[in-house]
C-alpha positions in Angstrom: 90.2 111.0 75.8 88.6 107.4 75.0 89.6 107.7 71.5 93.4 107.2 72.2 95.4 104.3 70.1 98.0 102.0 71.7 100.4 101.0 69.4 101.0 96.7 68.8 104.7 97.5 69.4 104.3 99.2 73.2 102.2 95.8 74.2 103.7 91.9 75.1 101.8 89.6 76.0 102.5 86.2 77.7 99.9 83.1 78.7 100.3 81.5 81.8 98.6 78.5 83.9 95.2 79.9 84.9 94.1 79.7 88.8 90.2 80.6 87.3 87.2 78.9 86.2 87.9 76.0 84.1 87.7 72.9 86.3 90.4 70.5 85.0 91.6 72.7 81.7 93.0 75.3 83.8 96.1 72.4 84.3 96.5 71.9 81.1 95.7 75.2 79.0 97.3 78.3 79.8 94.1 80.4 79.5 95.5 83.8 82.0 97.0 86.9 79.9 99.9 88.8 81.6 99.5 91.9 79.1 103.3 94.3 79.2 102.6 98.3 77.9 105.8 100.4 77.8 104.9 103.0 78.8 107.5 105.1 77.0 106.6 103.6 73.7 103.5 105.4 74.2 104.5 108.9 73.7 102.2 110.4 76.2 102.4 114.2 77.5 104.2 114.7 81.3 101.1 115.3 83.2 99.1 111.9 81.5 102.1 109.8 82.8 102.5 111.3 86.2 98.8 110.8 86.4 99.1 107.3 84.8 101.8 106.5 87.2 99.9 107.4 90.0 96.7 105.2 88.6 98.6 102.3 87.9 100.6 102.0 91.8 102.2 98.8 92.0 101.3 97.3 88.8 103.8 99.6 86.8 107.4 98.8 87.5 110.9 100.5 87.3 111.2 99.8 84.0 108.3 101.9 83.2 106.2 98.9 81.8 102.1 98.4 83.4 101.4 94.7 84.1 98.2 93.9 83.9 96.9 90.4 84.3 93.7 88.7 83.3 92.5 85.7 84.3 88.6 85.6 85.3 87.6 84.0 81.9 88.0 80.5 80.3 89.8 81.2 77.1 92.9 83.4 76.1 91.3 85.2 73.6 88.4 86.3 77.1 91.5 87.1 78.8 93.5 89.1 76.1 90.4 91.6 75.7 89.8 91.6 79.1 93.5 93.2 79.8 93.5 95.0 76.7 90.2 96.6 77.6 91.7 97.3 81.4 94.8 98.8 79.9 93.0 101.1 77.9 90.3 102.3 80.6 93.5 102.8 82.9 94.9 105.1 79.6 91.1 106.8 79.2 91.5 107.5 83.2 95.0 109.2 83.0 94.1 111.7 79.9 91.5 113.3 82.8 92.6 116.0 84.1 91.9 116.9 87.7 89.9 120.6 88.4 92.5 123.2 89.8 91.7 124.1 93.6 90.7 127.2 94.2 91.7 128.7 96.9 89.1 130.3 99.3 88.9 132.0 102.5 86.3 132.5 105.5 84.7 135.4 105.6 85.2 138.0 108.2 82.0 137.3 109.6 82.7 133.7 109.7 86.0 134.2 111.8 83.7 136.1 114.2 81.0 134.4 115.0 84.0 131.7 115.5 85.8 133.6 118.2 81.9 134.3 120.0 81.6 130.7 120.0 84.8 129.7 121.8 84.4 132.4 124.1 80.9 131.1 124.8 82.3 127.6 125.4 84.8 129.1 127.2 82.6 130.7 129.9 80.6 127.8 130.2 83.4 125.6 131.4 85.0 128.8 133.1 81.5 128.1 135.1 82.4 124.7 136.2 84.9 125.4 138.8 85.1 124.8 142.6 81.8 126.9 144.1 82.8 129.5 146.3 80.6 130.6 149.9 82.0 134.7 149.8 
């Protein structure tokens, strides 16, 4: 589900000092994005946040907001799309859902040919013992 909107009022964002490309602006211009979604604000369905929840790991905290910080580029307005565009791939990624398992069984000729296997195996090591002059 690409096509999904996230509202201006779920999203902070905050500008910090930049470790990135830059050369001597990154001390002086706070070029990195730390982007803030409440999650909650979001109004997504039970099984997209479990799945979102599980996506996002240790960048969503107990307050149920994903943190997501951008800082590869040299401006703020590089970094704010970066993040924006991370959030919303991370979004795009929880509406999938996973195929159901299907459970399946071997065969009863499958279990066979098993048990004539380990009984092969066994006799060949049953073979292996101490040799015997009778």
């Amino acid at each position: 589900m690409p096509d999904f909107d996230i509202p201006e009022e779920a999203l902070s964002e905050t500008f910090l000092a930049s470790s990135g490309p830059g050369g001597q602006n990154v001390n002086k211009v706070a070029t990195a994005c730390q982007l803030r979604c409440d999650v909650f604000r979001l109004g997504l369905a039970p099984w997209v946040y479990q799945k979102l929840k599980e996506l996002a790991g240790s960048r969503m905290n107990s307050a149920g907001e994903i943190i997501i910080t951008a800082r590869k580029h040299r401006t703020q307005e590089a970094n704010r799309e970066e993040a924006r565009a991370r959030l919303a791939d991370l979004i795009a990624r929880a509406h999938v859902r996973d195929a159901k398992r299907i459970k399946t069984r071997p065969s009863r000729s499958a279990k066979a040919k098993r048990v004539d296997v380990k009984k092969q195996r066994g006799s060949v090591k049953q073979g292996r013992g101490r040799v015997r002059l009778d």
